[in-house]
N, C-alpha and C positions, 0 to 999 in steps of 0.2 A: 504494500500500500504506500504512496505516495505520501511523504512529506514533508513542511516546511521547511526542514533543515533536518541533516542528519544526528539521532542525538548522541551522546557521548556516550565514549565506548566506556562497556560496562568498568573497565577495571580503574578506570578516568573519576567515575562516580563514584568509586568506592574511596577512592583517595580525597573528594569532594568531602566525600563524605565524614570520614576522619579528620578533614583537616577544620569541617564544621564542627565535631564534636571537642575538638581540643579546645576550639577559640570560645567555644561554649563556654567550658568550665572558666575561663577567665576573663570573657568578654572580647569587644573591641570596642576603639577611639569610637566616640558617639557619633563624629563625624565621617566615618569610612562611607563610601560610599553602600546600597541595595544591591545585591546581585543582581547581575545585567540582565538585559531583556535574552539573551540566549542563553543563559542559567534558567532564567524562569520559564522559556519554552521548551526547554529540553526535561524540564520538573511537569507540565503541562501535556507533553508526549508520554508521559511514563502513567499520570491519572487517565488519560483521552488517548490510551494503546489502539483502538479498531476503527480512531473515525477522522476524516482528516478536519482542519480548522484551519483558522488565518487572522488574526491581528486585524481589531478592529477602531483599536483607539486604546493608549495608555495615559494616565493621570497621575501626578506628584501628591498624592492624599497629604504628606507630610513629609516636612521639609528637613527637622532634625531630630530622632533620629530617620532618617531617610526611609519612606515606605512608598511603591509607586506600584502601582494596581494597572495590569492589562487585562481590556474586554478584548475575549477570543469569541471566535463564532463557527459554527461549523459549517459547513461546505456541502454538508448530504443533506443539511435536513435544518427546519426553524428550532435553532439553539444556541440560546448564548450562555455562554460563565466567563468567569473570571480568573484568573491567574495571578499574584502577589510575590512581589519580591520586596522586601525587608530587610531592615538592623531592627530589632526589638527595641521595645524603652525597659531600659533601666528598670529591675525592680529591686526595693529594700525594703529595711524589715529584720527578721528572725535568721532566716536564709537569701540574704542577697544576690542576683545572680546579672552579671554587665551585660549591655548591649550585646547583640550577635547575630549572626547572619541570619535568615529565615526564605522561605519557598513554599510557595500554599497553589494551592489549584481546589475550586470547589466544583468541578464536572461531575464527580460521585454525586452529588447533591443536586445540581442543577438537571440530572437524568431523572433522581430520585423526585423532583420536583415535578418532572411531566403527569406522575402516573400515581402518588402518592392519594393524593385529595379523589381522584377518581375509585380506588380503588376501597377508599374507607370508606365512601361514597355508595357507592355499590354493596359494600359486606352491610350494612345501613338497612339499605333498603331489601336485599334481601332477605335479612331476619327479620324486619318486620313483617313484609310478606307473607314470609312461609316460615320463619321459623315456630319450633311447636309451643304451649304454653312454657314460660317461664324460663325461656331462655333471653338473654339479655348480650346487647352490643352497646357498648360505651364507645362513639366515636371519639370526644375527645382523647381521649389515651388508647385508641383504637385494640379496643379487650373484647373478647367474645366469653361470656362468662355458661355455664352449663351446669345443667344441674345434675345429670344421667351420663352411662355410659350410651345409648342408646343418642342423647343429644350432644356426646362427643362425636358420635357418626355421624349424624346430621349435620353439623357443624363446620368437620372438614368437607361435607361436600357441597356445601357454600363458598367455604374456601377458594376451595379447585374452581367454581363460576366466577367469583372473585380474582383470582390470577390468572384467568385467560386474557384478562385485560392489560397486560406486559405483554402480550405476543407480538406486537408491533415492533418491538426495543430491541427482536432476534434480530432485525433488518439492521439491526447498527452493533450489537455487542453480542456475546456467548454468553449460555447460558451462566457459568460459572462467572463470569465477570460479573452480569448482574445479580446473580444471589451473592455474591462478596460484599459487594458495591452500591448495590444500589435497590435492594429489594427491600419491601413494605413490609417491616415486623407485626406480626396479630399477636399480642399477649391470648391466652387461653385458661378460665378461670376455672375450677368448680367452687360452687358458691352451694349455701345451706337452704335458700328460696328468701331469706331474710334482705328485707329491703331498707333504708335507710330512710326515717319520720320526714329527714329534712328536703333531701333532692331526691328519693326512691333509688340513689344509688347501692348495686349489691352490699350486704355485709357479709359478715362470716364466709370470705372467699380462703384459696386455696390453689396458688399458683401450681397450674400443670406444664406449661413449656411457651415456645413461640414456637411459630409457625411463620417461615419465611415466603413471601408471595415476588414472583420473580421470572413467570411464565413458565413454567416447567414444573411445578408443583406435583410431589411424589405422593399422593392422598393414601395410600397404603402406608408408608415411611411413617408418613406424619400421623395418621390413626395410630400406628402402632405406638410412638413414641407416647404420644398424649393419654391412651389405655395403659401405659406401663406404669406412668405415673399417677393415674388417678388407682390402679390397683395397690400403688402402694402407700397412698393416701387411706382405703378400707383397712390394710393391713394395720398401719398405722392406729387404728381406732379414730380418725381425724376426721372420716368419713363413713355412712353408715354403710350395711350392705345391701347391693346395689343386685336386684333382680334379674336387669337389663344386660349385667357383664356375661359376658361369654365365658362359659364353663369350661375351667384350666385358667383362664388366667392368674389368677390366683395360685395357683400349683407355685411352688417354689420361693413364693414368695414372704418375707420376713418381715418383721416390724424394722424397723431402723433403728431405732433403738428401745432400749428399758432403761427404766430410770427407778424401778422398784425392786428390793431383794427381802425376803423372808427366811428365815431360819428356824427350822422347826415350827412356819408357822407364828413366829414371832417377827414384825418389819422393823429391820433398819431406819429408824430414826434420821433418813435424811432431810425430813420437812422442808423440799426445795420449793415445794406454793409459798410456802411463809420466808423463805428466803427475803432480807432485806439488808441494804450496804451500810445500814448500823447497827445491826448485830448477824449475822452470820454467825453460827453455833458451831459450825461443823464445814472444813477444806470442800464439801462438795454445793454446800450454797454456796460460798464463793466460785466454783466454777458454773453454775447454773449462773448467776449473776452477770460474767462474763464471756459465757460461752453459751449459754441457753439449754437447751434442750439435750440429751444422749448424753449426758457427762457420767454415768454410771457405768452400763452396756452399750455395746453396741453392734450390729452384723457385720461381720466380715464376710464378703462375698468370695476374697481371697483363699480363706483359711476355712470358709465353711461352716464359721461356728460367733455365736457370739462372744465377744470379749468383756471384759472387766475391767476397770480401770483403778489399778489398786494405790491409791497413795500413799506417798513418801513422805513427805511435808508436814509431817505434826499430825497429832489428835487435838489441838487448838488452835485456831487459826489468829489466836491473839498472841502466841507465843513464833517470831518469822523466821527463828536460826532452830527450832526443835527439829529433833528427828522422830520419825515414829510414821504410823499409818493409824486414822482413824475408822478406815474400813475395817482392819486386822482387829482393832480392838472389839469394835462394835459383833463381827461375825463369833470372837470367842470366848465375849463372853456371855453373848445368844445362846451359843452351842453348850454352856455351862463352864467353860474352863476357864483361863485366867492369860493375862496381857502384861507384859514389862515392857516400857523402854530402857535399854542403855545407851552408852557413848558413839557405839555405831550404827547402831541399830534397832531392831525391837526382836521379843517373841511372845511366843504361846506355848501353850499346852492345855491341849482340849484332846481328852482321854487318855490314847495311849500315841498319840502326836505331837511331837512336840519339835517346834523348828523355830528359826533366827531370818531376815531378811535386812539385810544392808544393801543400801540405795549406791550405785556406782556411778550412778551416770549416764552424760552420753559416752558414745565408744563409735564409731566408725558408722556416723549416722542410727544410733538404736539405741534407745533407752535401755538400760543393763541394771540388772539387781540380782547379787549374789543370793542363793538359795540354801540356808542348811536343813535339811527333815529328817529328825531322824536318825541323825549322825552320818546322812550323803549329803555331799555338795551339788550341787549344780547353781547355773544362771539363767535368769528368769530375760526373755530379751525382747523388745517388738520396736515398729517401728513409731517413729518420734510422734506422727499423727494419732495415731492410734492412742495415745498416750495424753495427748494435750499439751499443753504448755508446759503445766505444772512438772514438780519433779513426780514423779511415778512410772509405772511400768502398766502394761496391759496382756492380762493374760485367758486361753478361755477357760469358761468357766468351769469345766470338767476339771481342770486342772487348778484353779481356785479354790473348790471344793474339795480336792483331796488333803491341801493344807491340813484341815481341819479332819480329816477323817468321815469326808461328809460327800453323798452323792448331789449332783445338780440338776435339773430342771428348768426348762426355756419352759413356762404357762405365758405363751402368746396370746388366748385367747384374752389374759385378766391383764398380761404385760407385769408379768412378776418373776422373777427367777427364784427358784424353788430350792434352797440347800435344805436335804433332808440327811 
């Protein structure tokens, strides 16, 4: 394809490119001149790769530090945008960072601009249409909210009449450039039917995915992803059970997390509802606090099994240099037995178990804690996510449960883990 000028060979730009990033970190004279008009067209060729353009008029927006804006237009078809070359202004403060070179092209945007408003436009009015009771489109924040599995089907296949309205844009870009670049995001809701007193907008929603609209829309892809997620919204308990889901999909599927454990029948006292950042009783409201939801269990999809998150960091969260676990205390002396801290560590002895855990660290990316039960050593090891922030370790819960001489239980249906 023909154009304006040839742009700069790739390894040319890459040295561009570094030599922008140095001058970054410490700026340039406020007075340097904007990258020239064949910097910023050759930046212009690299946004607007499949359609030719041409120089339609450039402007001095700003004088110092230097910012001057070219209108480009294209050659195939009624479109214009813009192109920018730049020295930034100065910014100070906390983190100061000088003047520096800059390159902008808004084509992504100015494509996105043909087809955007038509197409909210359209998804609009076909759920009024035909969508069925109680499904709802928010154009402003263009969301399709649902209440069923049955009106997730229906939904994307609105979609798909919706994105047939990009099929115009193949005559200028691929399909891939436009869904990178330039395609119409649909938020996708399940909501509970609860409407809002003030404007009737949804409440009690429950984000299931986007759905990119971009002429090529895969309505299979997309049904599947938005069913995966709302099945594991049911799993979750987040959502109720759902008549309309198709039998199996559920198969396999896990809660995300637990946040509850029972021992013999007796719950762990984490009271993470009552959780508050003036009193926190217990290391695990403070990560509920900070972290929200799963900070106890959670699935490993990896490992097959649910994990534990056993902390290191004190049995009081008023005391910041302790060592100790207030899970381990809590689980033994549930189980009837008894809990020490010492200098490196802590233990138990609940019946005829009795072991020590010292917190090591990280180690070669992986949270590490020495293991003694028993009078064997081993190391307790996972990775640093799985784990949190905090100092801890994560382990599953079969293996948690032997600590103590205790079998374990996933009750997904109550969302409890069960050491019996």
């Amino acid at each position: 394809m023909r154009r304006l000028r040839p742009p700069l060979p790739v390894t040319l730009l890459a040295c561009c490119a570094l030599a922008a990033a140095a001058l970054s970190a410490c700026g340039v004279p406020i007075d340097t001149p904007a990258p020239s008009e064949a910097e910023v067209l050759d930046y212009a060729s690299l946004q607007c790769p499949n359609e030719d353009f041409e120089v339609v008029g450039s402007e001095e927006v700003r004088e110092l530090p230097q910012k001057v804006v070219y209108t480009l237009r294209s050659t195939e078809r009624d479109l214009t945008f813009t192109a920018t070359g730049e020295i930034t202004e100065p910014v100070s403060g906390k983190f100061p960072t000088g003047p520096k070179p800059s390159v902008s092209c808004d084509y992504p945007s100015a494509v996105l601009g043909l087809y955007y408003d038509d197409v909210v436009a359209e998804l609009d009015g076909l759920v009024a249409e035909r969508g069925s009771d109680g499904m709802v489109f928010t154009p402003d924040d263009a969301t399709l909210y649902v209440r069923s599995y049955d009106q997730i089907e229906e939904g994307v296949r609105l979609l798909a009449e919706a994105d047939a309205l990009y099929e115009p844009e193949l005559a200028y870009n691929p399909l891939e450039w436009i869904r990178e670049n330039a395609s119409t995001s649909i938020g996708v809701r399940w909501f509970d039917g609860t409407l809002s007193v003030e404007d009737g907008s949804p409440e009690g929603w429950r984000h299931l995915g986007d759905v990119a609209l971009y002429g090529g829309l895969d309505a299979g892809e997309g049904l599947g992803e938005l069913a995966d997620a709302y099945a594991q919204l049911i799993a979750d308990g987040d959502a109720p059970s759902d008549p309309t889901l198709p039998e199996g999909l559920l198969e396999g599927v896990h809660r995300s997390s637990i946040d509850r454990v029972s021992v013999r029948g007796a719950e762990v006292p984490f009271d993470l509802e009552g959780a508050n950042n003036r009193d926190a009783t217990n290391p695990y409201q403070r990560y509920h606090l900070s972290e929200g939801g799963g900070v106890v269990a959670h699935w490993s999809e990896r490992q097959g099994a649910y994990l534990i998150r056993v902390n290191m960091d004190g049995t009081d969260p008023r005391e910041h240099d302790e060592t100790g676990s207030w899970l381990v205390q809590q689980v033994a002396e549930l189980a009837g037995g008894s809990y020490q801290g010492d200098a490196t560590g802590f233990s138990w002895n609940v019946g005829g178990m009795r072991g020590h855990m010292e917190y090591l660290g990280l180690e070669d990316g992986k949270r590490v804690a020495r293991l003694e039960l028993n009078g064997r050593t081993s190391y307790v090891t996972c990775e640093s996510g799985d784990a949190g922030l905090s100092d801890a370790v994560a382990m599953p819960i079969d293996d948690f449960a032997a600590l103590f001489g205790l079998s374990a239980r996933a009750d997904e249906a109550e969302g409890v883990i069960r050491l019996e």
